[in-house]
Steps between C-alpha positions, in 0.01 A plus 500: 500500500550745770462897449550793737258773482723733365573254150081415476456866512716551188258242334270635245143309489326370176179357496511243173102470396559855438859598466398795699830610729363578833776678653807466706417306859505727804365276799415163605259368712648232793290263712723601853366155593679270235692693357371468156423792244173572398495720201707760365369878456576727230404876643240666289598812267534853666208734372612834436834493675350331821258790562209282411654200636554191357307232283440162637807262609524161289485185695651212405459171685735294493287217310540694212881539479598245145834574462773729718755593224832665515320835427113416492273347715190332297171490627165390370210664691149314550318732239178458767704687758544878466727659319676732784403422870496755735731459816430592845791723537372886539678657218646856612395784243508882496123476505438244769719703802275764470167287585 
């Protein structure tokens, strides 16, 4: 099955050991090498309308991914990993320009 960006981006993510919906993906991480994805990321919620930043991103790797639906992608997550990873991307806040 192929997918652009655009359509996995309109994909909502379920993990099923918990039935917890962990958001909409936003990114995805590519080995430039291969050309293979890594792992998707959902961005973390916005704390206090971005002023305070944001929570930590999501990362899904790619081992996880069960099932890509029409509308859901399901994912069961290692429960020994961590529930949100944080990325290395430098998230831009209100409160982190003026440091």
């Amino acid at each position: 099955m192929l997918l652009s960006f655009e359509e996995l981006c309109r994909k909502e993510v379920i993990d099923i050991a918990t039935g917890e919906r962990l958001g909409f993906i936003d990114d995805i991480k590519v080995d430039i090498e291969s050309g293979n994805v890594e792992s998707l990321v959902i961005y973390g919620c916005v704390r206090l309308f971005g002023l305070f930043g944001r929570e930590n991103d999501t990362v899904i790797s790619c081992k996880d991914i069960k099932v890509v639906g029409e509308d859901v992608v399901l994912v069961q997550r290692d429960n020994s990993a961590e529930r949100a990873q944080s990325t290395k991307y430098q998230k831009n806040s209100f409160l982190s320009l003026l440091k």
